[in-house]
N, CA, C and O atoms as CSV, one atom per row, in Angstrom:
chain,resi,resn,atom,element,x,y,z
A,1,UNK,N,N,0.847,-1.170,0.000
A,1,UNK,CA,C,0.000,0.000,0.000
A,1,UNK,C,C,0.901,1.245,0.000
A,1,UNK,O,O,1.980,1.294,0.590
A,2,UNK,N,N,0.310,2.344,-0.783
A,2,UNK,CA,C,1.056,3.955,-0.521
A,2,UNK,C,C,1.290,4.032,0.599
A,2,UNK,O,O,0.371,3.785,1.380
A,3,UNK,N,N,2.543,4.387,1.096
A,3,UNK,CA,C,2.974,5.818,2.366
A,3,UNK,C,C,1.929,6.276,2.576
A,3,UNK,O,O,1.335,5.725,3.501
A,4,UNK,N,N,1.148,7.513,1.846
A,4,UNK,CA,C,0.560,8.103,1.962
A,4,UNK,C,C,-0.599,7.615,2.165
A,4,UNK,O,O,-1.100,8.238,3.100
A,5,UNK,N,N,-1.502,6.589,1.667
A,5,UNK,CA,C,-2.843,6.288,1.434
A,5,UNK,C,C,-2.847,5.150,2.870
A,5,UNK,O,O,-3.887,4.999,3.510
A,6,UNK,N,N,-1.705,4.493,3.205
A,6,UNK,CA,C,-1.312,4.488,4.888
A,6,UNK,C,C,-1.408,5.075,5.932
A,6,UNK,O,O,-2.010,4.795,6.969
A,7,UNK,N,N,-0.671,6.083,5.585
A,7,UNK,CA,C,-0.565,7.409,6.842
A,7,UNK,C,C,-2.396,8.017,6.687
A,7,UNK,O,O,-2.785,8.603,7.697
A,8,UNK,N,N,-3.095,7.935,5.911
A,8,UNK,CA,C,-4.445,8.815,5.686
A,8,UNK,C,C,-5.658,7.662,6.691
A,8,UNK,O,O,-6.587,8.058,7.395
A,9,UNK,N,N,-5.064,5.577,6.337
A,9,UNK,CA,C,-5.974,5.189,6.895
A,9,UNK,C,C,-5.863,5.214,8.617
A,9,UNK,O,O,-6.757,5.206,9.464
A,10,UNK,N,N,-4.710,5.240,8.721
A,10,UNK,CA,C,-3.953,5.003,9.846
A,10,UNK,C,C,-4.354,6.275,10.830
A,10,UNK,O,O,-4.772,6.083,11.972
A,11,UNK,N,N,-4.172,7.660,10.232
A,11,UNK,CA,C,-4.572,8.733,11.132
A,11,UNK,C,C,-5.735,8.452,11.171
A,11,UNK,O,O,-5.921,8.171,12.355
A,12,UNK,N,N,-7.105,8.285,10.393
A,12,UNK,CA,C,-8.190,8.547,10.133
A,12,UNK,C,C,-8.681,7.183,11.543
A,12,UNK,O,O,-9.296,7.418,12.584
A,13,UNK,N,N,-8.164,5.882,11.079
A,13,UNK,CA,C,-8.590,5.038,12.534
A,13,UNK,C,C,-8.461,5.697,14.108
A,13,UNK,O,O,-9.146,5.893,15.112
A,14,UNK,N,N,-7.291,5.864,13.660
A,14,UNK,CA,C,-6.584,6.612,15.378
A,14,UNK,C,C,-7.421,7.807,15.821
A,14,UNK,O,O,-7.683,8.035,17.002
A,15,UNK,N,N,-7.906,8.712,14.574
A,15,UNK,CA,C,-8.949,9.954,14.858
A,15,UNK,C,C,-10.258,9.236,15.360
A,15,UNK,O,O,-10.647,9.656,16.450
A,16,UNK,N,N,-10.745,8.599,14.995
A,16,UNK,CA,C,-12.098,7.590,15.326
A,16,UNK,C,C,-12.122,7.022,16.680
A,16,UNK,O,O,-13.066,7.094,17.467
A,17,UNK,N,N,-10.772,6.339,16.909
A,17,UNK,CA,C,-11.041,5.914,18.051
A,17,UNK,C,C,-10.866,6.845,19.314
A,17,UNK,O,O,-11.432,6.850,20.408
A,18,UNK,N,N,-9.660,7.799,18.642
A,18,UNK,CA,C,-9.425,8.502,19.862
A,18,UNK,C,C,-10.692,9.612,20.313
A,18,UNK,O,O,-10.915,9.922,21.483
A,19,UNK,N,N,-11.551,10.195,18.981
A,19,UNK,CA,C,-13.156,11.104,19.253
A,19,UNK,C,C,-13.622,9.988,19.995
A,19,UNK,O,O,-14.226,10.568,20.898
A,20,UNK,N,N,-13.765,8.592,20.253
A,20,UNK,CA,C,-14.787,8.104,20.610
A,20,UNK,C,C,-14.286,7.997,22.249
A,20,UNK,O,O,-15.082,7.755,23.155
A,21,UNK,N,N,-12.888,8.212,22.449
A,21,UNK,CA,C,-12.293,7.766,23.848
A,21,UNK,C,C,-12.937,8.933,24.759
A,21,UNK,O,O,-13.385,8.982,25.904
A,22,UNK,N,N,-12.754,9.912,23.626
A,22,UNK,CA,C,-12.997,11.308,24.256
A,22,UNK,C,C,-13.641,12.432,24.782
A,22,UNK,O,O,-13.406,13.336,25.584
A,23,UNK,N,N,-15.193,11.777,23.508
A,23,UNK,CA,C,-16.647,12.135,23.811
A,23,UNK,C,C,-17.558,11.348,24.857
A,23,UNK,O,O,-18.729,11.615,25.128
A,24,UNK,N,N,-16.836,10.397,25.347
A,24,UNK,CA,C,-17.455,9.903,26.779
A,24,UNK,C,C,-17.670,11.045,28.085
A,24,UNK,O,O,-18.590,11.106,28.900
A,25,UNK,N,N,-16.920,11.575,27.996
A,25,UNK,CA,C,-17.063,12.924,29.196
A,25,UNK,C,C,-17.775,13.607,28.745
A,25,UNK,O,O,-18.796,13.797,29.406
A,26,UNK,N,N,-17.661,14.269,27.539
A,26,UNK,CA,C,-18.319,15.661,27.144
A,26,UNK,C,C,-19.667,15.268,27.336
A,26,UNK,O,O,-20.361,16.235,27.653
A,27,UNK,N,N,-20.443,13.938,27.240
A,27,UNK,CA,C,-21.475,13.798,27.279
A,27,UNK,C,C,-22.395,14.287,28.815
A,27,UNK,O,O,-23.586,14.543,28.989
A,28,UNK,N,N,-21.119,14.262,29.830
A,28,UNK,CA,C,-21.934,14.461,31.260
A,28,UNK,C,C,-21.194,15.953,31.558
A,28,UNK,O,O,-20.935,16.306,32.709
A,29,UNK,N,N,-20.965,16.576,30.671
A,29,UNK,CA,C,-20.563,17.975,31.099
A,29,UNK,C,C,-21.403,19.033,29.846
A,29,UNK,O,O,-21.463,20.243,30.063
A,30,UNK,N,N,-21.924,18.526,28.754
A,30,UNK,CA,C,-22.992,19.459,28.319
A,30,UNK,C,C,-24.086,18.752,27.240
A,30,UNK,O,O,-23.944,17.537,27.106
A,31,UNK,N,N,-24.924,19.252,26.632
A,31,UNK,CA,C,-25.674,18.804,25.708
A,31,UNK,C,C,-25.192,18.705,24.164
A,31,UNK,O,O,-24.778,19.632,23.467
A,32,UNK,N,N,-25.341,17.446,23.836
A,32,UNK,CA,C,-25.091,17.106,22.439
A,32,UNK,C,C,-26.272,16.425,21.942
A,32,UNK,O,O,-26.838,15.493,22.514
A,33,UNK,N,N,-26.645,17.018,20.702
A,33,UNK,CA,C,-27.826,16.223,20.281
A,33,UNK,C,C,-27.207,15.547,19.540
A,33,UNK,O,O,-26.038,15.841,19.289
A,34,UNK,N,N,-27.829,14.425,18.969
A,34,UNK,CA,C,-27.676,13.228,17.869
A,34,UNK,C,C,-26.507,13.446,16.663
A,34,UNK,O,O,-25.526,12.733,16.453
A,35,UNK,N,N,-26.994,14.839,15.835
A,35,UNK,CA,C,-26.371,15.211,15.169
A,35,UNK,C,C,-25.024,16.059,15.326
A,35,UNK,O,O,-24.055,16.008,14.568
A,36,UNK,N,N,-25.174,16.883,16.519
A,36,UNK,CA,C,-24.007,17.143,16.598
A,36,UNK,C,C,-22.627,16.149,17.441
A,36,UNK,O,O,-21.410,16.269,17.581
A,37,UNK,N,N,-23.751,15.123,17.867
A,37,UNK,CA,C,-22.430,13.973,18.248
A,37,UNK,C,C,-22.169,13.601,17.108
A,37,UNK,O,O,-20.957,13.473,17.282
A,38,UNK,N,N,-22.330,13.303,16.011
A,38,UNK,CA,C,-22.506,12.308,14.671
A,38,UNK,C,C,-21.635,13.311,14.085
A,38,UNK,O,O,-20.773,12.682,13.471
A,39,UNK,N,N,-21.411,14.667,13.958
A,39,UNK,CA,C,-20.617,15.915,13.310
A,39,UNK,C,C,-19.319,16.014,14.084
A,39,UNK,O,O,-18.241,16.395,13.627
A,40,UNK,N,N,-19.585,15.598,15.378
A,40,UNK,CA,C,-18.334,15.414,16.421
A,40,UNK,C,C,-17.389,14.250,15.993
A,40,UNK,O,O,-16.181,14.475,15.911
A,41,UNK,N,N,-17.886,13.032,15.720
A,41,UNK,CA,C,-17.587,11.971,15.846
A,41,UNK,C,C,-16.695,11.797,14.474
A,41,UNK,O,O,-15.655,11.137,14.458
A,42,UNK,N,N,-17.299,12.556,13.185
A,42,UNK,CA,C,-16.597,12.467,11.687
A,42,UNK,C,C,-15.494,13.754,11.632
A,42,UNK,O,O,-14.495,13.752,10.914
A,43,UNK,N,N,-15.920,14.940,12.616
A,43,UNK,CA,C,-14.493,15.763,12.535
A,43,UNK,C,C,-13.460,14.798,13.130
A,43,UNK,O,O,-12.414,14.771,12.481
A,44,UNK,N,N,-13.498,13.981,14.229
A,44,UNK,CA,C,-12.538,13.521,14.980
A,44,UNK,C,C,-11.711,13.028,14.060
A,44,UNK,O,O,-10.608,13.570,13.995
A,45,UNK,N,N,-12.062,11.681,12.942
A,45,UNK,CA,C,-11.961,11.147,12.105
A,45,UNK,C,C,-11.290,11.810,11.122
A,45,UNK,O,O,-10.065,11.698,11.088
A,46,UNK,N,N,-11.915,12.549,10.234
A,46,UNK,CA,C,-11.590,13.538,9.435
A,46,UNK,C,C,-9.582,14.440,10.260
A,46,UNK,O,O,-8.471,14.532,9.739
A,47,UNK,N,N,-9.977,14.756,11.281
A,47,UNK,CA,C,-8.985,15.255,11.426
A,47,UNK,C,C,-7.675,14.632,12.347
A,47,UNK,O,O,-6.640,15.153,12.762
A,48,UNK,N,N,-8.160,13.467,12.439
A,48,UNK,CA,C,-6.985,11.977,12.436
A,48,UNK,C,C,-5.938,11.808,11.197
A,48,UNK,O,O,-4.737,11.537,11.232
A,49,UNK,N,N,-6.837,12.072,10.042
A,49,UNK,CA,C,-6.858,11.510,8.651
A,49,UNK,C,C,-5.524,12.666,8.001
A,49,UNK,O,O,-4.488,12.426,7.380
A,50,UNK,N,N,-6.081,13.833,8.440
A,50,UNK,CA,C,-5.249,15.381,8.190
A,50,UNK,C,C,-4.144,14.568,8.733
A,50,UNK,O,O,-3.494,13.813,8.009
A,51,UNK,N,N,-3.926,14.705,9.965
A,51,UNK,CA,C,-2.694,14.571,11.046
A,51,UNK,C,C,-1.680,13.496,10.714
A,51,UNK,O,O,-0.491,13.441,11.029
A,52,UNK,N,N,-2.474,12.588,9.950
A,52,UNK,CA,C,-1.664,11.351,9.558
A,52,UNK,C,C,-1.495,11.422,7.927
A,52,UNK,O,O,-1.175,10.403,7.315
A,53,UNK,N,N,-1.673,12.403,7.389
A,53,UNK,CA,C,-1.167,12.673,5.967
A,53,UNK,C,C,-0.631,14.032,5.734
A,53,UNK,O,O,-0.317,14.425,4.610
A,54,UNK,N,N,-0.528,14.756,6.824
A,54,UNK,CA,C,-0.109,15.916,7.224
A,54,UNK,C,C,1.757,15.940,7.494
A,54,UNK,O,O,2.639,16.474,6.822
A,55,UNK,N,N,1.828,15.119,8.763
A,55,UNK,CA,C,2.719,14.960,9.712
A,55,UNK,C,C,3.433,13.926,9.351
A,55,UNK,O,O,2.809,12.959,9.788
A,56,UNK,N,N,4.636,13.449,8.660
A,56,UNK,CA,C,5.378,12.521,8.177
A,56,UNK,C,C,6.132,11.513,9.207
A,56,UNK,O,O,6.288,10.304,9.037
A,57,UNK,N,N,6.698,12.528,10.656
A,57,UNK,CA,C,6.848,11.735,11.477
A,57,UNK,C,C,5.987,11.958,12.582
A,57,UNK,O,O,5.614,13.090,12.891
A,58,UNK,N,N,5.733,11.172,13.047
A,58,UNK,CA,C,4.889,11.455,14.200
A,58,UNK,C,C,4.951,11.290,15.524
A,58,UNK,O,O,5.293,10.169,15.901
A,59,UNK,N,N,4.655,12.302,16.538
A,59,UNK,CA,C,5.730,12.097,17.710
A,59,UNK,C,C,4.678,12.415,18.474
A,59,UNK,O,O,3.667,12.810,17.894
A,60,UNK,N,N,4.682,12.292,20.229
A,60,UNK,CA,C,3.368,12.408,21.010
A,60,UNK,C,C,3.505,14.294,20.771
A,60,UNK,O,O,2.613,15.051,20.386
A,61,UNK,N,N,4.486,14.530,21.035
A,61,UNK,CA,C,4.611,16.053,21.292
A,61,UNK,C,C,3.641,16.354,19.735
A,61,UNK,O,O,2.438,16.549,19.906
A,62,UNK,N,N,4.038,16.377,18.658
A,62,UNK,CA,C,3.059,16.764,17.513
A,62,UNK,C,C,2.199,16.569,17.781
A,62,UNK,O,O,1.499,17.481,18.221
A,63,UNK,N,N,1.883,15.726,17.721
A,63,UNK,CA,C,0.054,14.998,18.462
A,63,UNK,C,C,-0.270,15.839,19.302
A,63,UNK,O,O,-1.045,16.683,18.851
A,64,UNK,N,N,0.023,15.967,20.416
A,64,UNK,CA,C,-0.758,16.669,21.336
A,64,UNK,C,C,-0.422,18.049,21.059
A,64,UNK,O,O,-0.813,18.396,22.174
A,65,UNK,N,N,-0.135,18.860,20.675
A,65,UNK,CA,C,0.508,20.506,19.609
A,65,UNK,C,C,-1.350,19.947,18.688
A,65,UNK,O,O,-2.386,20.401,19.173
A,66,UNK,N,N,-1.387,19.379,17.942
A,66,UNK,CA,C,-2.442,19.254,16.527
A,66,UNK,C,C,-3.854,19.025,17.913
A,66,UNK,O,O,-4.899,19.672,17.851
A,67,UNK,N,N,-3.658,18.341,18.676
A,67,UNK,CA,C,-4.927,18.447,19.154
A,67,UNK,C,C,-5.250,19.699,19.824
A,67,UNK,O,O,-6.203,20.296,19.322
A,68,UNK,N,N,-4.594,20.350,21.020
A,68,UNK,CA,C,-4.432,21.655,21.200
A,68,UNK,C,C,-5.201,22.440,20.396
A,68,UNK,O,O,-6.241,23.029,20.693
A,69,UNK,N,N,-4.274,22.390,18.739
A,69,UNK,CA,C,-4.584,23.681,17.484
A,69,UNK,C,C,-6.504,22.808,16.905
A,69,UNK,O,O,-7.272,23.491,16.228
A,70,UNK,N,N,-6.814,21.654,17.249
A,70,UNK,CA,C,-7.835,21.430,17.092
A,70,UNK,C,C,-9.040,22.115,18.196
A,70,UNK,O,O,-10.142,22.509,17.814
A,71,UNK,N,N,-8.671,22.146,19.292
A,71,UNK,CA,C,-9.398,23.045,19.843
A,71,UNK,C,C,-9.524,24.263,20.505
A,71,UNK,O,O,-10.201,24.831,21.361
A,72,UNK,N,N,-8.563,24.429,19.729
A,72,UNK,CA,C,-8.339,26.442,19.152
A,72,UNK,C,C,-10.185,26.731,18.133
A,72,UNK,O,O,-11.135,27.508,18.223
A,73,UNK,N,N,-9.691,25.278,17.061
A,73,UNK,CA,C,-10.661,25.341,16.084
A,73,UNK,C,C,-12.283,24.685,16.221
A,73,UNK,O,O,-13.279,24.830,15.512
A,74,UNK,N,N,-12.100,24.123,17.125
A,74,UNK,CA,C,-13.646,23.583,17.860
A,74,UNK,C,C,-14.297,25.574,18.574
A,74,UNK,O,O,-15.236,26.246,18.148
A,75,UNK,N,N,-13.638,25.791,19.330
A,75,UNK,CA,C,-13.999,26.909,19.908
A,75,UNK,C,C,-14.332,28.353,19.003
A,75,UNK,O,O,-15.179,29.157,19.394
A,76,UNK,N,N,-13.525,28.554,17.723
A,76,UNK,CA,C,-13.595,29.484,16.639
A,76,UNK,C,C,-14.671,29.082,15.958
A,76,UNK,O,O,-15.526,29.968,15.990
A,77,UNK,N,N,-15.063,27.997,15.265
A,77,UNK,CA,C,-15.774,27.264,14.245
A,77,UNK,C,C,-16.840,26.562,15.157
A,77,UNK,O,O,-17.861,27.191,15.434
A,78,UNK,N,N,-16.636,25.141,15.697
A,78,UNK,CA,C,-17.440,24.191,16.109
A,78,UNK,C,C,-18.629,24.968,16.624
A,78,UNK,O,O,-19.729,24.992,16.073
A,79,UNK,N,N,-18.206,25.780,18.046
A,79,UNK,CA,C,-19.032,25.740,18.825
A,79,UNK,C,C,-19.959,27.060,18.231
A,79,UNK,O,O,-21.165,26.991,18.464
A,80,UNK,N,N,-19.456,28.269,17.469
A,80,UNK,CA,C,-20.449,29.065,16.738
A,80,UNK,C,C,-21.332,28.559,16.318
A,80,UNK,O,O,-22.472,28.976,16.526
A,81,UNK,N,N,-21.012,27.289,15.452
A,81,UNK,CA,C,-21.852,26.266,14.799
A,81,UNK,C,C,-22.903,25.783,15.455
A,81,UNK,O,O,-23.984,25.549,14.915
A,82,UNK,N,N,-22.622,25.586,16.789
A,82,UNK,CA,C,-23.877,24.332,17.161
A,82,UNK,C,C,-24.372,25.046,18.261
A,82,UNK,O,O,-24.885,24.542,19.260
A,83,UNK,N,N,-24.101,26.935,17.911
A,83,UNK,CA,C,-25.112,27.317,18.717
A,83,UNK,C,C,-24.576,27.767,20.352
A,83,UNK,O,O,-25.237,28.432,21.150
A,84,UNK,N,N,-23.226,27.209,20.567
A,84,UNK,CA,C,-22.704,27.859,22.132
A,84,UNK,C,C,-21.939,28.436,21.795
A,84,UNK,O,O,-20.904,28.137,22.392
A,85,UNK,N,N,-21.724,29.651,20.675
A,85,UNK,CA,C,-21.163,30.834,20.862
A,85,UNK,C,C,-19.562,31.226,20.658
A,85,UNK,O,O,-18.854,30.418,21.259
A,86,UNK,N,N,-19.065,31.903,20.204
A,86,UNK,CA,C,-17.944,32.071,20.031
A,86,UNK,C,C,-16.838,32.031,21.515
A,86,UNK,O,O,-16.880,32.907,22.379
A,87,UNK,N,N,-16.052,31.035,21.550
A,87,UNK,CA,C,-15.551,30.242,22.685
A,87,UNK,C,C,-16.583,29.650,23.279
A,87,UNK,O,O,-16.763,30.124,24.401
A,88,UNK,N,N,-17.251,28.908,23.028
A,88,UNK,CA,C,-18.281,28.780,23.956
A,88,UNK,C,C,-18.937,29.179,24.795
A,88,UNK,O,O,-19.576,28.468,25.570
A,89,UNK,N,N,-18.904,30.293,24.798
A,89,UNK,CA,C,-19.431,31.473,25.697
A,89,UNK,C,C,-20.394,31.046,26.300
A,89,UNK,O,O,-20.444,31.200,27.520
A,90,UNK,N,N,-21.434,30.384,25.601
A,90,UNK,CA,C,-23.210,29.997,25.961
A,90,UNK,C,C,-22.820,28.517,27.003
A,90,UNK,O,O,-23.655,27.824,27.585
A,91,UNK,N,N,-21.216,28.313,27.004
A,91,UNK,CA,C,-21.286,26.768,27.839
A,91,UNK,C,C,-19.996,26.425,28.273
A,91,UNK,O,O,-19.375,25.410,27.957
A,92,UNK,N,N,-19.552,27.514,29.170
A,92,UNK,CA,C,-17.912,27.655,29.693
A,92,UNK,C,C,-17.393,26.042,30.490
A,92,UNK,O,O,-16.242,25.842,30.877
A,93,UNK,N,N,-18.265,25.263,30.577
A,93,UNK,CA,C,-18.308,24.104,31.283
A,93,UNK,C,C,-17.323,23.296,30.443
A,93,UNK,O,O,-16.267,22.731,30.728
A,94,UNK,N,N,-18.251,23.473,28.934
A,94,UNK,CA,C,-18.044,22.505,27.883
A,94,UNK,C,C,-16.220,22.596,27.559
A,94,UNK,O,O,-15.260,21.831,27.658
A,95,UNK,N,N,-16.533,24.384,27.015
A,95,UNK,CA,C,-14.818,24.606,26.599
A,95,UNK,C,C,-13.711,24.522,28.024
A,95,UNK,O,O,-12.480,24.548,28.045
A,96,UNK,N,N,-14.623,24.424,29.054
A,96,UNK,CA,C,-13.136,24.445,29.854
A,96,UNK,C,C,-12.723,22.750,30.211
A,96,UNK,O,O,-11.677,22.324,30.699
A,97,UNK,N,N,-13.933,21.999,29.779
A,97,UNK,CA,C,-13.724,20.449,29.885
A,97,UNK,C,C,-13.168,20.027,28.300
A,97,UNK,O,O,-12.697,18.903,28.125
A,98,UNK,N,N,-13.256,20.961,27.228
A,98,UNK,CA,C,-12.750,20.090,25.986
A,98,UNK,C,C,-11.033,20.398,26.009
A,98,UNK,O,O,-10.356,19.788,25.181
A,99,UNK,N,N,-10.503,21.133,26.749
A,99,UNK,CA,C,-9.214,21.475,26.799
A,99,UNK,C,C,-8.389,20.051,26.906
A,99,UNK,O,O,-7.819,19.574,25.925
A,100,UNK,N,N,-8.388,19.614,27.813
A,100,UNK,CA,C,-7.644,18.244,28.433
A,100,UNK,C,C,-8.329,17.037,27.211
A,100,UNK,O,O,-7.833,16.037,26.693
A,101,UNK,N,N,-9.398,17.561,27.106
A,101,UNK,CA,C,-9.914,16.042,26.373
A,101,UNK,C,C,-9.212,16.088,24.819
A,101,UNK,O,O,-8.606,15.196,24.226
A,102,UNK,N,N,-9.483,17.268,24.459
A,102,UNK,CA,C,-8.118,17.358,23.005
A,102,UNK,C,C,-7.003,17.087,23.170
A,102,UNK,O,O,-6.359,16.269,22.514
A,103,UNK,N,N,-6.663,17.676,23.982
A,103,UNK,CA,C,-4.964,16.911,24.291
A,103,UNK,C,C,-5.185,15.490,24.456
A,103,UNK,O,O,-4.796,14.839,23.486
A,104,UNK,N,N,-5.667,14.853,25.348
A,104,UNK,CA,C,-6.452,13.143,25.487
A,104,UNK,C,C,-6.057,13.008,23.699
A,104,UNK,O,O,-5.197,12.516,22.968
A,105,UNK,N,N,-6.972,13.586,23.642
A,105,UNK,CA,C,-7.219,13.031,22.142
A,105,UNK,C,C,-6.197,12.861,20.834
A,105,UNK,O,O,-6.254,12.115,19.856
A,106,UNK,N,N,-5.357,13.753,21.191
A,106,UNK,CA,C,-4.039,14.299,20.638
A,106,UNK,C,C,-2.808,12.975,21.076
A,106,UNK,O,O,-1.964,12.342,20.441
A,107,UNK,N,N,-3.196,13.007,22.254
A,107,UNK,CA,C,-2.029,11.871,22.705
A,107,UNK,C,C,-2.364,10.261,22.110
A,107,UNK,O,O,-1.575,9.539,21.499
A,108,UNK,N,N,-3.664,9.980,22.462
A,108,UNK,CA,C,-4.321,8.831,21.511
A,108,UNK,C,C,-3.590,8.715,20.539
A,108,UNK,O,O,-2.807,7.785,20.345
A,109,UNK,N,N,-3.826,9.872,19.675
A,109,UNK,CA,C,-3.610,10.089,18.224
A,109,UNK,C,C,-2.379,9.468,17.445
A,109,UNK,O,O,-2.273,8.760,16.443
A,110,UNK,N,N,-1.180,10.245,18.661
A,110,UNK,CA,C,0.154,9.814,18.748
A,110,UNK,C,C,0.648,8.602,18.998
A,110,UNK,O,O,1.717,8.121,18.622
A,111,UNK,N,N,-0.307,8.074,19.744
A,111,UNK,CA,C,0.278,6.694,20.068
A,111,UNK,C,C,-0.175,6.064,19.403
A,111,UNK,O,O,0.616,5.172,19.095
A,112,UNK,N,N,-1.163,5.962,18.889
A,112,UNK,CA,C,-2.147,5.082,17.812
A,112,UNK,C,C,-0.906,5.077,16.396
A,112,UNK,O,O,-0.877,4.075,15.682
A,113,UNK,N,N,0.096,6.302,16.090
A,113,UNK,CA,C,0.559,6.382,14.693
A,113,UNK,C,C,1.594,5.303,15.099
A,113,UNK,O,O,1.760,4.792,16.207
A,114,UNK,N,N,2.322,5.055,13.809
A,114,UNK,CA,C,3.021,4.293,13.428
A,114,UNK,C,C,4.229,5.005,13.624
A,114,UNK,O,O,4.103,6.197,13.344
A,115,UNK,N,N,5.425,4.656,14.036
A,115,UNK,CA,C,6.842,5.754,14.283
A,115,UNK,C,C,7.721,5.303,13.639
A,115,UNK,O,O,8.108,4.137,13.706
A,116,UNK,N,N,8.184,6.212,12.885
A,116,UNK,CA,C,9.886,6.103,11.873
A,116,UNK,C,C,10.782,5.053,12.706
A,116,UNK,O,O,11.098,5.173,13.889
A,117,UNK,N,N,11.107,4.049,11.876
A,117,UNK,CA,C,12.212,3.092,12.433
A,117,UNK,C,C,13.560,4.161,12.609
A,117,UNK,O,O,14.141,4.910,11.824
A,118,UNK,N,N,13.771,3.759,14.335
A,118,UNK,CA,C,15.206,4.207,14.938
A,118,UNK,C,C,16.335,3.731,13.819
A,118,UNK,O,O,16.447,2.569,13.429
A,119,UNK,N,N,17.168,4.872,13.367
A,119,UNK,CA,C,18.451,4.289,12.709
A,119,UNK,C,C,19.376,3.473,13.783
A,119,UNK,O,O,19.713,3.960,14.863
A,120,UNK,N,N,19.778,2.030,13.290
A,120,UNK,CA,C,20.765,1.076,14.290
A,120,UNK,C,C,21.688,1.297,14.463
A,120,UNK,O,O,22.175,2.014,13.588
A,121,UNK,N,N,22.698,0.887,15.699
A,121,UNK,CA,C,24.063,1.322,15.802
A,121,UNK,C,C,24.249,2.266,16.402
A,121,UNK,O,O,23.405,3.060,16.817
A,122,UNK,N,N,26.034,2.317,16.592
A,122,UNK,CA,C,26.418,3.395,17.839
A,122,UNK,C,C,26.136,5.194,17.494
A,122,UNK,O,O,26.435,5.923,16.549
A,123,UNK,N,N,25.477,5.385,18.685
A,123,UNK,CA,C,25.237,6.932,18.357
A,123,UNK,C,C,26.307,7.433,18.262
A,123,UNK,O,O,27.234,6.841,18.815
A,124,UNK,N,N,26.603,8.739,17.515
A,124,UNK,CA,C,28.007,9.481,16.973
A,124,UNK,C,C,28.166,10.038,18.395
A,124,UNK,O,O,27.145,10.196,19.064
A,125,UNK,N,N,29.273,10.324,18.871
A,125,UNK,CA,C,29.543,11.490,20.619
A,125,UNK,C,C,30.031,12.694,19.667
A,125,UNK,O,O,30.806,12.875,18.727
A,126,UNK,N,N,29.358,13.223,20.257
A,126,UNK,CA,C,29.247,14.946,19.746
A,126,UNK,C,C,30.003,15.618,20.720
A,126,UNK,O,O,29.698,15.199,21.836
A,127,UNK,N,N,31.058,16.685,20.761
A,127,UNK,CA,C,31.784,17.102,21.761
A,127,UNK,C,C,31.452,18.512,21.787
A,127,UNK,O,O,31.964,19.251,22.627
């Protein structure tokens, strides 16, 4: 299979599972209807998919940096969207509980990828 068409299924699983690790809380800290879990659940995915055709190597630190900048973009975009307001204004509960859970989600992400084989042999001593 492609590198690439690899790295796209590979982020895109790891995005899936890790939205699904992650939307277990949000559920007892605010309201999600049907659809916007179902819109939750395919960005996660969707932006697994980015991260893993994006990011060539992949390291927890990237991962959790991309989840972070993901909910920079839940709070700008998402939540205007579904009605709680720019930062979530209408549901300070929500954005101050999705902070940790993106990172959660970010770290998933990272560990779920696949990592560049270590080059073998003695490390060079650098003076």
């Amino acid at each position: 299979m492609e590198p690439m068409r690899r790295r796209l299924i590979d982020g895109t699983v790891a995005g899936l599972v890790a939205t699904l690790l992650m939307t277990g809380p949000v559920l007892f800290v605010g309201p999600l209807s049907p659809l916007m879990l179902a819109a939750h659940v395919a960005y996660g995915a969707f932006a697994g998919g980015l991260y893993g055709i994006t990011v060539e190597k992949s390291s927890l630190a990237r991962a959790v940096a991309f989840g972070f900048a993901l909910w920079g973009v839940a709070l700008l975009v998402y939540a205007p969207l579904c009605g709680f307001g720019l930062f979530a204004a209408r549901a300070p509960r929500l954005a101050a509980a999705a902070l940790p859970l993106h990172l959660f989600w970010g770290l998933l992400v990272g560990a779920f990828q696949p990592r560049a084989p270590q080059p073998s042999g003695p490390r060079p001593i650098i003076h």
